[in-house]
C-alpha positions as a Markdown table, in Angstrom:
| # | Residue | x | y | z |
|---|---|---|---|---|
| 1 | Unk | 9.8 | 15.4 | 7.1 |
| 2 | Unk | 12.6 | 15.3 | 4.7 |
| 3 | Unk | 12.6 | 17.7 | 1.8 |
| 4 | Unk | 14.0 | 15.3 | -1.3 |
| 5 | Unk | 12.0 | 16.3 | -4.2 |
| 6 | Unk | 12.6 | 12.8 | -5.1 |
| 7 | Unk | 15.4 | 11.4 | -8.1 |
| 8 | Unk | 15.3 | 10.5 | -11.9 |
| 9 | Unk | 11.5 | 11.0 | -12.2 |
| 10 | Unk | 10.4 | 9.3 | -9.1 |
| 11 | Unk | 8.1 | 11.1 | -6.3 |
| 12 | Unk | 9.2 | 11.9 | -3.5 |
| 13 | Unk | 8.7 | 9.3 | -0.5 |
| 14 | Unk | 5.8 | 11.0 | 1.2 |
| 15 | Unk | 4.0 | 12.0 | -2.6 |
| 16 | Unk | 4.6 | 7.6 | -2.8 |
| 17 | Unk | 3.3 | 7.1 | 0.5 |
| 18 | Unk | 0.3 | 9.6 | 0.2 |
| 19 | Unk | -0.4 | 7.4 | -3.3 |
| 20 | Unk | 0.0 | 4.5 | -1.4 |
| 21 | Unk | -2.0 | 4.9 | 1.3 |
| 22 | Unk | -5.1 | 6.2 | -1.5 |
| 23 | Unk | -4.8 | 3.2 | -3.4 |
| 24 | Unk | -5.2 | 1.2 | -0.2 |
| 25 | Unk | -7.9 | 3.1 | 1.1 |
| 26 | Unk | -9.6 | 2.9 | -2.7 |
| 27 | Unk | -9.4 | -1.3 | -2.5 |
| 28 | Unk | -11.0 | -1.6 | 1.2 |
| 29 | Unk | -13.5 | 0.6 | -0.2 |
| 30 | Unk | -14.4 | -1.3 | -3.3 |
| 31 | Unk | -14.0 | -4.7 | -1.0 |
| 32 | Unk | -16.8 | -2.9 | 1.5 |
| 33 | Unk | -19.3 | -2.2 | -0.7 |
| 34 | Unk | -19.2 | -4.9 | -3.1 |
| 35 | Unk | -19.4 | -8.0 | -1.7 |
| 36 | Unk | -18.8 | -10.5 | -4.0 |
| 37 | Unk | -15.5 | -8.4 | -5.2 |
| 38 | Unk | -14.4 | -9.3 | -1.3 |
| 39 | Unk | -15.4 | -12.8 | -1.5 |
| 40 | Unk | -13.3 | -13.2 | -4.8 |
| 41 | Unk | -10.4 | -11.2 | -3.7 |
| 42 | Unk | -10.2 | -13.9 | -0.1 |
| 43 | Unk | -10.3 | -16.6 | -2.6 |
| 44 | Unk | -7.8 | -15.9 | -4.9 |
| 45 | Unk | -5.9 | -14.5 | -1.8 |
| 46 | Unk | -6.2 | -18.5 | -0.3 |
| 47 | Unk | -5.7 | -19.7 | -3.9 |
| 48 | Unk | -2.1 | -17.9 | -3.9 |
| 49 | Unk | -1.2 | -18.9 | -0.2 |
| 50 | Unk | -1.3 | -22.6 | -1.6 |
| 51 | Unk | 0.0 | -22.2 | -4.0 |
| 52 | Unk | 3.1 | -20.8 | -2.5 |
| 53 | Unk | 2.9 | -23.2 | 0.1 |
| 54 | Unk | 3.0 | -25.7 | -2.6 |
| 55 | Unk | 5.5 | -24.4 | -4.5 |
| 56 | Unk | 8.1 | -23.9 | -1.9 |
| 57 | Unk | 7.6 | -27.7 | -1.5 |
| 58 | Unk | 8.2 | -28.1 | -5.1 |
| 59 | Unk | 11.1 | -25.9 | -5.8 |
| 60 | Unk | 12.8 | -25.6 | -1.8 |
| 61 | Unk | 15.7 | -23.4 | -1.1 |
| 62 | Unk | 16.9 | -20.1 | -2.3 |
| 63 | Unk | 18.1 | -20.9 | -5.7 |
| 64 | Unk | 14.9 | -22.3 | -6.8 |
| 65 | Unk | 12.9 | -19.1 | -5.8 |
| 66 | Unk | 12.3 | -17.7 | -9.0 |
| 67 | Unk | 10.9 | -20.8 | -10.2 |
| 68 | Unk | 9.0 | -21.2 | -6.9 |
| 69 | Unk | 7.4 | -17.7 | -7.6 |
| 70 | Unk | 7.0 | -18.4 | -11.4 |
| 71 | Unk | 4.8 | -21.7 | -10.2 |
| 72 | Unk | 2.8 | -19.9 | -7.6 |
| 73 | Unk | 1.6 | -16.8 | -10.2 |
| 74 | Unk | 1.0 | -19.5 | -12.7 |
| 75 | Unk | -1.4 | -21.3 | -10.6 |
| 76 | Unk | -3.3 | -17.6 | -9.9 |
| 77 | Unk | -3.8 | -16.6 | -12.9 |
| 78 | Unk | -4.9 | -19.8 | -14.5 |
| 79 | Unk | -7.6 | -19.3 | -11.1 |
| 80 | Unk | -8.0 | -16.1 | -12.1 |
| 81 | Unk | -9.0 | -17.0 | -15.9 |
| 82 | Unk | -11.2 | -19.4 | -14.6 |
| 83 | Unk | -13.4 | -16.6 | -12.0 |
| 84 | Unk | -13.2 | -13.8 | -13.2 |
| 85 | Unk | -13.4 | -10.8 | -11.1 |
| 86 | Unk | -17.2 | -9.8 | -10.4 |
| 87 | Unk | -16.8 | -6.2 | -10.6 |
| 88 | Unk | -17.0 | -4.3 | -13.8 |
| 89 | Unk | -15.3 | -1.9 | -15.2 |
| 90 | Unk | -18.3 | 0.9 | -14.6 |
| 91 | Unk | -18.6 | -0.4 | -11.0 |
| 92 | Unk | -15.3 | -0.1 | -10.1 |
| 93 | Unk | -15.4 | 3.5 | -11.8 |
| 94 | Unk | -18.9 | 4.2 | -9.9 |
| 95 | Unk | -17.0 | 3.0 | -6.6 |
| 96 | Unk | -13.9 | 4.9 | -7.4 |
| 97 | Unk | -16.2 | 8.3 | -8.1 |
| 98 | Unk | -18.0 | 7.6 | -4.3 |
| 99 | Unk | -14.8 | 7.0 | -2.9 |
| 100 | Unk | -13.3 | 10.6 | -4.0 |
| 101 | Unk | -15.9 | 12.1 | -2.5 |
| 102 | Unk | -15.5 | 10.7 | 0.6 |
| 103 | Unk | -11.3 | 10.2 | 1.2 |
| 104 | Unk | -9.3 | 12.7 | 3.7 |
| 105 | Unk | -5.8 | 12.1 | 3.2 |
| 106 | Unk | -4.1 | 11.1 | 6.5 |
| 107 | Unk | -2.5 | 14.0 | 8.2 |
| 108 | Unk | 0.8 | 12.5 | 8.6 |
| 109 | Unk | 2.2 | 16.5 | 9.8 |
C-alpha cells in the first residue's frame, strides 16, 4: 500500500476508498431493510436509464453530451419531485445508527 498522505486537502486513496466502500455498504443496508426505499431507488434507477437512452437519441454524438446529460437529470428529478423518497429523515438516521453497529471495515491488508 502506498504511503501518500494524500494532496491539497484530499484523503489519501485508501482513507477514499475505505469511505467509499462505507457509504456503499450504508445504501445496501438502508435498500435491505426498507423496502419500499429499494422499490423507489429501482424505479428512479429505470426512470434515469430511459431517460439516457432517450436522450442520447435526442442529442447523439460527443458534442451534444452535456446537453444529453442535462436532459437525462432533468427528466429524474422532475420523477423525483413527483415520488418522493419513502424514507424519512429519522429512518434513515435509525438505519444509519443499526448499521454502525453492525459494519467491519474490509480488511484490504
Amino acid at each position: 500500500m502506498s504511503n501518500n498522505p494524500g494532496k491539497k486537502g484530499k484523503p489519501a486513496p485508501w482513507v477514499k476508498r475505505e469511505r467509499d466502500d462505507r457509504d456503499r455498504a450504508l445504501d445496501e443496508y438502508k435498500q435491505e431493510h426498507h423496502p419500499a426505499y429499494l422499490t423507489w431507488r429501482e424505479a428512479r434507477s429505470e426512470v434515469g436509464r430511459k431517460a439516457r437512452v432517450e436522450a442520447e437519441t435526442l442529442f447523439p454524438g460527443l458534442s451534444d453530451i452535456s446537453q444529453s446529460m442535462k436532459h437525462a437529470d432533468k427528466a429524474v428529478s422532475i420523477w423525483e419531485k413527483a415520488n418522493k423518497n419513502p424514507m424519512t429523515w429519522e429512518e434513515s438516521q435509525a438505519l444509519e445508527g443499526e448499521f454502525a453497529k453492525e459494519y467491519v471495515p474490509t480488511d484490504r491488508s
